[in-house]
C-alpha positions as CSV (number, residue, x, y, z in Angstrom):
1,X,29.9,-25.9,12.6
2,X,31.7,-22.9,14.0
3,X,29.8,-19.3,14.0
4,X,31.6,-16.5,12.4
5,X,30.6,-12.5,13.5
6,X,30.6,-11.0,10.5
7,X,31.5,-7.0,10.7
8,X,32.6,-6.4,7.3
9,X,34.8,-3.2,6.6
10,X,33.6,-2.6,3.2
11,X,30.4,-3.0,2.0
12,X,29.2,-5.6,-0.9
13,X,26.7,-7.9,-1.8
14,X,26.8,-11.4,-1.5
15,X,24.8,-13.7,-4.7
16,X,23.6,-17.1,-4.5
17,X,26.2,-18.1,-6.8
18,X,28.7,-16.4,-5.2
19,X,28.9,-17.3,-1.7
20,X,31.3,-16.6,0.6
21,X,30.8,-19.0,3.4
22,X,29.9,-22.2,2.7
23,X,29.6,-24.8,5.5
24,X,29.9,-21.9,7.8
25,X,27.0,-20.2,10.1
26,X,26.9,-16.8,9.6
27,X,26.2,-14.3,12.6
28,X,24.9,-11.3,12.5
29,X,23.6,-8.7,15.4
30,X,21.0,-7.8,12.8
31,X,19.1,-10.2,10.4
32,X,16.4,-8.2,8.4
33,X,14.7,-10.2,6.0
34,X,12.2,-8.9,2.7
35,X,13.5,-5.9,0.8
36,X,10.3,-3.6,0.1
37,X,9.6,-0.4,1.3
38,X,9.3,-1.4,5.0
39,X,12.2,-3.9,5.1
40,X,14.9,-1.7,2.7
41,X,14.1,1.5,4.9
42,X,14.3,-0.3,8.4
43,X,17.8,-1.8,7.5
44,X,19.1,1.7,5.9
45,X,17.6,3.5,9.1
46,X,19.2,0.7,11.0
47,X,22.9,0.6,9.6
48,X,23.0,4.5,10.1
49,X,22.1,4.3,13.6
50,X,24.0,1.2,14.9
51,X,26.9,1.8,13.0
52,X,29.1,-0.9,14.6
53,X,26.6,-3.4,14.5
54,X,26.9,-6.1,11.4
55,X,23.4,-6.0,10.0
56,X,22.6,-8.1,6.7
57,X,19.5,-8.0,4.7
58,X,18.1,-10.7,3.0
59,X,16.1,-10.2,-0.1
60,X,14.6,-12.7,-3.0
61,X,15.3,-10.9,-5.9
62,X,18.6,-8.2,-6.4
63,X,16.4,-5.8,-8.3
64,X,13.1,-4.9,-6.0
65,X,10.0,-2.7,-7.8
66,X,8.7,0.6,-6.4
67,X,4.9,-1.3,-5.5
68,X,2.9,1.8,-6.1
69,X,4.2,2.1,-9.2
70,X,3.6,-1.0,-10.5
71,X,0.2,-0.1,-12.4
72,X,2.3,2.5,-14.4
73,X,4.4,0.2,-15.9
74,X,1.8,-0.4,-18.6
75,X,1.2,2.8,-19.3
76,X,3.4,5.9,-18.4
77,X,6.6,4.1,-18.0
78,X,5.6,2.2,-21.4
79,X,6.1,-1.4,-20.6
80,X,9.8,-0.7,-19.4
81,X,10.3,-2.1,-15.6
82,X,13.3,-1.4,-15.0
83,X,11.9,2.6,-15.0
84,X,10.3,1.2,-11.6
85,X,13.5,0.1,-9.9
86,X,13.7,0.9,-6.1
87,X,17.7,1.3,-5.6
88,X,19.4,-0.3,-2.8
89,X,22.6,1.3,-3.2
90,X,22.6,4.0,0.0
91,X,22.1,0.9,2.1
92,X,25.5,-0.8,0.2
93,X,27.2,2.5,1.0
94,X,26.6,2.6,4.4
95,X,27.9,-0.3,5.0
96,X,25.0,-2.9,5.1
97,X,25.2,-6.1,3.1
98,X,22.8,-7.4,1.0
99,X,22.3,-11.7,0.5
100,X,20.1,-12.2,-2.5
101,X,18.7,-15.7,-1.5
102,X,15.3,-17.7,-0.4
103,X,14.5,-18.2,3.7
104,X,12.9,-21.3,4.1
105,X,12.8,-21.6,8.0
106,X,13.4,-19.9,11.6
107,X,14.5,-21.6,14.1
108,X,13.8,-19.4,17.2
109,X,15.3,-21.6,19.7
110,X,18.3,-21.6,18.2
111,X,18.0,-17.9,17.1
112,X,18.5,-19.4,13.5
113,X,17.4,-18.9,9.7
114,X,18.1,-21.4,7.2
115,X,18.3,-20.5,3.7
116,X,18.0,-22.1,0.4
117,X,21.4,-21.9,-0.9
118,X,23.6,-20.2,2.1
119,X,23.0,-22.3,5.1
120,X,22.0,-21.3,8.5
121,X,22.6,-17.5,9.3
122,X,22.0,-16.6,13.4
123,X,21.1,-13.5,14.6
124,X,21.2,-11.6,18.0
125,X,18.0,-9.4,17.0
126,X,15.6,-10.5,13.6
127,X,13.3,-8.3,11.8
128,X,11.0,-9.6,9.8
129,X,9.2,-7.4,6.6
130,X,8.5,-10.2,4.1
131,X,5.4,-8.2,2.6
132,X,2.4,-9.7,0.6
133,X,1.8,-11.6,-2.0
134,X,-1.3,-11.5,-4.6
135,X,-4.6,-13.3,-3.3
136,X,-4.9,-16.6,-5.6
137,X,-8.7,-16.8,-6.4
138,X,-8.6,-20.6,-5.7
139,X,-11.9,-20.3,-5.1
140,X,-12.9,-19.6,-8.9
141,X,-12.9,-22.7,-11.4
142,X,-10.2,-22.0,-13.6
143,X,-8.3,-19.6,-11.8
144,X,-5.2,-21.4,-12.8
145,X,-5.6,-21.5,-16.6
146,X,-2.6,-20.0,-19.1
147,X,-2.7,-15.6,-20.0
148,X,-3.7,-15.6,-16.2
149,X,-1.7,-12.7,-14.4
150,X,-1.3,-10.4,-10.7
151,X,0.7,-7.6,-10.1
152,X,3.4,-9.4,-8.0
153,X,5.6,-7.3,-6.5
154,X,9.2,-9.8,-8.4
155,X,11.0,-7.8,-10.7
156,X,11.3,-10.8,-12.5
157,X,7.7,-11.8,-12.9
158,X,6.6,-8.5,-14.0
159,X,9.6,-8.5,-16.6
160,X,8.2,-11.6,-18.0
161,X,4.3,-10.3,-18.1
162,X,4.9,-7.2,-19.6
163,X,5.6,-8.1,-23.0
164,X,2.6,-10.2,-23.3
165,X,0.4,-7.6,-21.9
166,X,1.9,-4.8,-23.9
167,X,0.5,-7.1,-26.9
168,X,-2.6,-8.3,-25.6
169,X,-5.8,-6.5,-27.0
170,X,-8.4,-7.7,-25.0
171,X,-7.9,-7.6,-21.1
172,X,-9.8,-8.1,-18.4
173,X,-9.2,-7.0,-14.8
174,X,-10.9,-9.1,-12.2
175,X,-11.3,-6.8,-8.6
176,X,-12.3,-2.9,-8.4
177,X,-9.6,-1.7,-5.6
178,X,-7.1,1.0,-6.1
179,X,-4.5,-1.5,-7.9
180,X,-7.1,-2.8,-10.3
181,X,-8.5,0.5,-11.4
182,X,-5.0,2.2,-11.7
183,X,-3.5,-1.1,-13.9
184,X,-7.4,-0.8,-15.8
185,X,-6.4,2.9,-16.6
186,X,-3.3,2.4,-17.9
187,X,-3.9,0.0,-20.3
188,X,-6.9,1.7,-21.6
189,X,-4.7,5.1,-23.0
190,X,-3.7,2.7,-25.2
191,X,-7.1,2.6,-27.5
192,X,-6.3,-0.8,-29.8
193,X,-6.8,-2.3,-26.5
194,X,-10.5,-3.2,-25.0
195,X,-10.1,-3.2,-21.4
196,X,-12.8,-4.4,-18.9
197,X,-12.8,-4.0,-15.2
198,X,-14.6,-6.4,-13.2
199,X,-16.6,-5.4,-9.8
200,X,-18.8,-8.3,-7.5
201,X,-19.4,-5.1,-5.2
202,X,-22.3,-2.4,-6.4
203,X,-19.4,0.4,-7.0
204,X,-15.6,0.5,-7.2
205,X,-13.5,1.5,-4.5
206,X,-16.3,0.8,-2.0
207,X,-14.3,0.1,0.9
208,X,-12.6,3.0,0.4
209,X,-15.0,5.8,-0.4
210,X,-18.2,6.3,0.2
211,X,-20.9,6.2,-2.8
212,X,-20.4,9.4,-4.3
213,X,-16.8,9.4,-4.9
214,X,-17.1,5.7,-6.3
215,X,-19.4,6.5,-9.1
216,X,-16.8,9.5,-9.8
217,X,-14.5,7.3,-10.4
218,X,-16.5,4.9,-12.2
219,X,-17.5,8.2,-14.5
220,X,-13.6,8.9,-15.1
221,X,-12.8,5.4,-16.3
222,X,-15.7,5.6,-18.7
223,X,-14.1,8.1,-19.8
224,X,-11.7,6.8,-20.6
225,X,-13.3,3.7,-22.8
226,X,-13.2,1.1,-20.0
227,X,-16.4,-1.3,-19.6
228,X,-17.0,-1.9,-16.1
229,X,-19.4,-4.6,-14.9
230,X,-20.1,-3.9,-11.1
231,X,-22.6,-6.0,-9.5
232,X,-20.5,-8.4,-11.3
233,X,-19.3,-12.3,-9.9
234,X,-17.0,-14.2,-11.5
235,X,-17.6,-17.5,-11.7
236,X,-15.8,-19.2,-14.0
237,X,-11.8,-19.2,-16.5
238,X,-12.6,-21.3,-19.3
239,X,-9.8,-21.5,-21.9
240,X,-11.2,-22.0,-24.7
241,X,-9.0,-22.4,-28.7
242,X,-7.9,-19.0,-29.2
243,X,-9.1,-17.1,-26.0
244,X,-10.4,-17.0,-22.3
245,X,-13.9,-17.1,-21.8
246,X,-15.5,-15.1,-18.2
247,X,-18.0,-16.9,-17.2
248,X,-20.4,-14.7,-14.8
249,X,-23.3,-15.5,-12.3
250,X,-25.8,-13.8,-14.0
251,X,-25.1,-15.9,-17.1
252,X,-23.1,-13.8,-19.1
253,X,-20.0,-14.3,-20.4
254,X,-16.9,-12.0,-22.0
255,X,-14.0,-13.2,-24.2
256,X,-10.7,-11.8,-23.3
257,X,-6.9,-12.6,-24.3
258,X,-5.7,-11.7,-20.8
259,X,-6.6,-11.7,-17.4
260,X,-4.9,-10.1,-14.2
261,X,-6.5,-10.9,-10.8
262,X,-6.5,-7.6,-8.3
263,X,-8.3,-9.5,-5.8
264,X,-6.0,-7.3,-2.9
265,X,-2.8,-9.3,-1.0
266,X,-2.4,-11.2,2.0
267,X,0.4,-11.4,3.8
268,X,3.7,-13.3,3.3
269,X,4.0,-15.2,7.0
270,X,4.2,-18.6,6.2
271,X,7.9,-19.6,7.8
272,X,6.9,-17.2,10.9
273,X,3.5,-19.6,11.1
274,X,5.5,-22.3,10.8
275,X,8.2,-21.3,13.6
276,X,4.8,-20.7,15.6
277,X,4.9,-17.3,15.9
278,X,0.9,-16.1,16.4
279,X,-0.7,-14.5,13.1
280,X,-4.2,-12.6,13.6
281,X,-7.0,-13.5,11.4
282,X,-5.9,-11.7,8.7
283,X,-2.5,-14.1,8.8
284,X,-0.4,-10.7,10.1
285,X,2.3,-11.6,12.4
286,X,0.9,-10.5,16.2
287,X,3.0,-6.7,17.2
288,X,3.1,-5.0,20.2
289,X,2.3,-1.2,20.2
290,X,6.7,-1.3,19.8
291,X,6.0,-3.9,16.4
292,X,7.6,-6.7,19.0
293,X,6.3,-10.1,18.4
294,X,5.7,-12.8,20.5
295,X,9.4,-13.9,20.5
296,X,11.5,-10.9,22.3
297,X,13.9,-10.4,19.5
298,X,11.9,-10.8,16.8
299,X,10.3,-7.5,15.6
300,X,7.9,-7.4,12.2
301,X,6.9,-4.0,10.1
302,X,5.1,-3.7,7.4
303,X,2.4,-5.9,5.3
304,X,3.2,-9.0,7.3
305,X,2.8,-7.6,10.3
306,X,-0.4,-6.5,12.5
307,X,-2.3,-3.0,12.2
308,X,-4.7,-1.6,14.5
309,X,-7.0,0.8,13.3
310,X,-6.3,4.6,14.5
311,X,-9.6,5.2,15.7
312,X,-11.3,1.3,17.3
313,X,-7.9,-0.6,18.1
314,X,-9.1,-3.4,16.0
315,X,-7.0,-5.5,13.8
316,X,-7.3,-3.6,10.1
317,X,-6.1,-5.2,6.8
318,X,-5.0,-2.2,5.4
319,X,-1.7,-2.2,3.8
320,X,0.2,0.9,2.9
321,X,4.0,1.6,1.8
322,X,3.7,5.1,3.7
323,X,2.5,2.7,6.8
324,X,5.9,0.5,6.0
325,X,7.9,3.8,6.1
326,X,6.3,4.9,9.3
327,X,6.8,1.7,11.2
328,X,10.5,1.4,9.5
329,X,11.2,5.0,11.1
330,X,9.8,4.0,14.4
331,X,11.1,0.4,14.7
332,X,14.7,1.9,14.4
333,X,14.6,4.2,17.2
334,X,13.4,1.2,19.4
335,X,15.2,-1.7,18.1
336,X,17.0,-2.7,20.7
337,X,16.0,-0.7,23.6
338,X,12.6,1.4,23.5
339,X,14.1,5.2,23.8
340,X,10.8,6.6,23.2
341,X,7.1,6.3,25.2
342,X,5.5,7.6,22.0
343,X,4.2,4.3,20.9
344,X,2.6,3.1,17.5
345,X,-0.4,5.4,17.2
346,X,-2.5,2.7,15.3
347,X,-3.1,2.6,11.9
348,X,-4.9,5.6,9.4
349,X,-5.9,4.5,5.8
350,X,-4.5,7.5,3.8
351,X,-5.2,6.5,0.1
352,X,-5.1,8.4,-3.2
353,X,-5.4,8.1,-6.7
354,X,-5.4,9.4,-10.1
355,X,-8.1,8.2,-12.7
356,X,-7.9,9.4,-16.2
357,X,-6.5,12.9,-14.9
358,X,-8.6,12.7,-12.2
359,X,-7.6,12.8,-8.8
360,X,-9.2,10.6,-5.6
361,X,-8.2,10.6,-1.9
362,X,-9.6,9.4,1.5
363,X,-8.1,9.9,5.1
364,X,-9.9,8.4,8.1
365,X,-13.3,7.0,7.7
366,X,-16.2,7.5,5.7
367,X,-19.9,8.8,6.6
368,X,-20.6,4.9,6.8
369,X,-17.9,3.3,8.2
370,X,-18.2,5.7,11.2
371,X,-21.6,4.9,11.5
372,X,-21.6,1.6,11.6
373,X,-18.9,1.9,14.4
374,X,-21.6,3.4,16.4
375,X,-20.2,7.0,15.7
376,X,-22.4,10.3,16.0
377,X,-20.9,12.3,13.3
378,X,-21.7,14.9,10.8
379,X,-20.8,15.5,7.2
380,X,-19.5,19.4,5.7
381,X,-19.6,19.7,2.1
382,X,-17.7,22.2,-0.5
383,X,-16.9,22.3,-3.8
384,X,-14.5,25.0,-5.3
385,X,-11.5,25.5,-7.2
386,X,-7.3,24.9,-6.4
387,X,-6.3,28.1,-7.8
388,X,-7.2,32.0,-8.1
389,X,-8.5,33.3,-10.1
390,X,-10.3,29.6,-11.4
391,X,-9.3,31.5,-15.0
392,X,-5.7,30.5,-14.6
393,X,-4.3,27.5,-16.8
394,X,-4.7,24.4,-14.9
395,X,-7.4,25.4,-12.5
396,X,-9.2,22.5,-11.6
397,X,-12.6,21.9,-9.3
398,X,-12.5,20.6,-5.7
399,X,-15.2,18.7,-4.4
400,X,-14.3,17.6,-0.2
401,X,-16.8,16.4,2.4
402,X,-15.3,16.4,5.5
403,X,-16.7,13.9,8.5
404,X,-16.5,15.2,12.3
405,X,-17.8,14.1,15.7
406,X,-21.2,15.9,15.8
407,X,-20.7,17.1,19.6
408,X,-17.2,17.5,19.9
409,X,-16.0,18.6,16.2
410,X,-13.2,16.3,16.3
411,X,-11.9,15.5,12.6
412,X,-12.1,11.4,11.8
413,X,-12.4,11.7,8.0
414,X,-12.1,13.4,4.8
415,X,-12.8,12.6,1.3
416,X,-11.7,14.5,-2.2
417,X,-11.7,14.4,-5.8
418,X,-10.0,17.2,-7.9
419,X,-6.6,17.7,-9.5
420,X,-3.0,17.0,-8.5
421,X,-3.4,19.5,-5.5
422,X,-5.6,17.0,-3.7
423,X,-2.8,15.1,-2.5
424,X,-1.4,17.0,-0.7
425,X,-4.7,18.6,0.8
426,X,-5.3,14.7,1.8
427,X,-2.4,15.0,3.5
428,X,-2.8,17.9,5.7
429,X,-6.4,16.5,7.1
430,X,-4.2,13.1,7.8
431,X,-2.2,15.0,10.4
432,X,-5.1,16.9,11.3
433,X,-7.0,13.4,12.4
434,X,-3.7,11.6,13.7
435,X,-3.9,14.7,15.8
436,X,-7.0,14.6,17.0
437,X,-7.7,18.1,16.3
438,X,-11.4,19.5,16.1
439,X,-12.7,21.6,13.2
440,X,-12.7,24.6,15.5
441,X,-8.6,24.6,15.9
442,X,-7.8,23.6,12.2
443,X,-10.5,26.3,11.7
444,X,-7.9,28.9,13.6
445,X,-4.9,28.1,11.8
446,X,-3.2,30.5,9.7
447,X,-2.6,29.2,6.2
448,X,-0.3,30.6,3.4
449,X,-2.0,31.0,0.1
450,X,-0.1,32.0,-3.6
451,X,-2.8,32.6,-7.0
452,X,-0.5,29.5,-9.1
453,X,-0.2,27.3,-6.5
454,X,-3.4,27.3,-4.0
455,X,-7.0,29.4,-3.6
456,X,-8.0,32.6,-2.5
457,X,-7.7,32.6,1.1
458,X,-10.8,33.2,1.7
459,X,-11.9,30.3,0.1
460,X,-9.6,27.8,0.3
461,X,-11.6,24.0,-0.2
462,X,-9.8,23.0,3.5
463,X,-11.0,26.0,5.3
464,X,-14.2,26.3,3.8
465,X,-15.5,22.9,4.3
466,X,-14.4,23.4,7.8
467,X,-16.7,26.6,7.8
468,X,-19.8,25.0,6.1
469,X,-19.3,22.1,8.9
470,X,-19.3,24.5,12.0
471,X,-22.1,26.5,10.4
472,X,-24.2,23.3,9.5
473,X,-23.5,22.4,13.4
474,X,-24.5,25.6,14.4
475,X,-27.7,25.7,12.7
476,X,-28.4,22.1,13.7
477,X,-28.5,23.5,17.2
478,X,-31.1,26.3,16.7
């Protein structure tokens, strides 16, 4: 078999069924396989950078899904998917080419992939960004019956589940993380439906938020006519004649037509286990601080690929798209070379929400999780408003606690609930932790404020939780 370098003058995409090379191994200087956020934006930044290198991308499925969006598709986007399409055309224009097919194996010896339907593709330099996939519950009886569902990220799966959910009455949502809730609230604006949301743990959104802002969800999806059962274990799918019967471990049961499983994801390594590159123990594929794995030219981003928490430089199983765009960015610029010292900084958990018109976001860590990391922090408090004067149309109330290093001030985490201006406020404390300020220096920055868009600027929910925890620190002193 004879190896062709392929450094196409025009862009296209080449189909399963319409292959171009058959019996022929394919060489590329770049392989980049998975097509999500982390694997689309590392072969776009890559094609514009190494223009003269022949880079193709590999993907399962032509049409790929915009994952934070997914919970939106039964609600706001009213059952339609294709409003949730991620485009891949500025990658076609600049000149990358797209294979629509299945990788089965790697062959790193050889510096080989072999596909399901185009053969053996080589590669000077592989990136791998294959994502994650929806936990299976294999561990529940029954967790394989029929009307059983998960938000994949497959344009094609969630085109088929759609339409069945869309007519569903009765649904039931097993798991009480950010993708549960959000898929739970979007069902229940339509009000035919009777939509349950299922919690083992004692609140919602527990590992994310400490107990406060978890009941505040919890109080803005009963708002919105959801049941929530926390404290809640499934035990048991039974199908029974004409519906699906929970079967729970304090005896209780509920009768549903539909259930979706948002037990989290785990990440999509298995051909990278099997060509024995090492996984961690959440199954991410072992990274350097450059995202280079064990193999020197092989480099992984994204879900299927380590994270180290910002703060303890322990493995973390937090998965994020804006973490996929930040290592996508950053694996770029040192592909080939590193051409920067500025290493990956670890990983931040920057989450938010919107419940019922309700707005929830956490940077950093909570009260307890610094705590229980042996931390001596303290916690500021303020509630206020997002606009001035609060009479203005769509004023809304602020609530922030803000946690700091008792003895040096420096910022670790922040927690708020409000309106749509809180994420964007989340944002600001992220950079604010990822640079290590103190509350005394975000404290001294000048800010710009405007009655429509922001508060009074002298009481701005930012600068006056910093104020309430310096003066808290101040009197904790006396």
């Amino acid at each position: 078999m004879h190896a062709i370098d392929l450094k196409p003058s025009k862009s296209y995409i080449v189909h399963i069924h319409k292959l171009l090379y058959i019996g022929v191994l394919m060489k590329y200087d770049i392989v980049v396989v998975g097509g999500g956020p982390a694997g689309l934006s590392a072969a776009m930044a890559l094609k514009t950078k190494y223009r003269n290198k022949s880079l193709i991308l590999i993907k399962q499925e032509e049409i790929g899904l915009v994952p934070c969006g997914m919970p939106y598709i039964f609600g706001k986007l009213n059952y339609n998917v294709d409003a949730d399409v991620k485009p891949h055309k500025p990658f076609i224009d600049a000149g990358g080419i797209l294979l629509i097919d299945t990788v089965t194996s790697l062959v790193r010896e050889k510096k080989e992939i072999n596909t399901k339907n185009s053969g053996v593709i080589e590669y000077d330099k592989l990136l791998l960004a294959t994502g994650s996939d929806p936990l299976i519950p294999k561990f529940i009886k029954g967790y394989d019956n029929p009307n059983i569902y998960y938000i994949k990220k497959s344009y094609n799966y969630m085109k088929d589940i759609s339409p069945i959910l869309k007519i569903s009455k009765r649904i039931a949502i097993i798991g009480g993380g950010f993708i549960g809730l959000e898929v739970a609230d979007e069902l229940a604006h339509d009000k035919n439906k009777e939509i349950s949301l299922i919690e083992m743990e004692e609140n919602v959104l527990s590992l994310a938020f400490s107990k406060f802002f978890s009941e505040k969800a919890e109080e803005s999806l009963e708002k919105n006519a959801i049941n929530i059962l926390t404290n809640t274990k499934l035990l048991e799918v039974k199908q029974n004649i004409n519906d699906i019967q929970l079967n729970f471990s304090d005896g209780e049961s509920l009768c549903v037509d539909a259930v979706i499983f948002a037990l989290g994801y785990r990440p999509n390594t298995q051909f990278a286990k099997e060509a024995g590159l090492t996984l961690n123990k959440f199954g991410a594929i072992n990274v350097d601080n450059f995202m280079r794995t064990d193999d020197k030219d092989i480099l992984a981003i994204g879900d299927c690929a380590k994270k180290r928490d910002f703060f303890t430089r322990k493995d973390s199983n937090a998965m994020l798209a804006s973490v996929a765009g930040a290592e996508s960015r950053f694996v770029a610029e040192n592909f080939f070379e590193v051409c920067s010292t500025k290493n990956s900084i670890g990983t931040i958990r920057v989450f938010s929400t919107m419940l019922n018109g309700q707005v929830f976001a956490v940077a950093g860590l909570t009260e307890k999780e610094a705590t229980e990391e042996n931390m001596d922090v303290t916690i500021g408090k303020f509630t206020g408003y997002d606009k001035h004067p609060r009479t203005l149309p769509g004023t809304t109330k602020i609530t922030i606690h803000l946690t700091s290093m008792r003895k040096t001030g420096a910022i670790v985490g922040a927690e708020i609930t409000g309106g749509q201006s809180v994420g964007e406020m989340i944002n600001v404390l992220a950079v604010a932790i990822q640079s290590r300020l103190t509350i005394y220096e975000l404290y001294s920055y000048q800010i710009g404020t405007q009655p429509l868009l922001t508060a009074g600027p002298t009481v701005t929910p930012i600068m006056k939780v910093l104020e309430n925890t310096i003066r808290s620190k101040s009197l904790n002193k006396e």
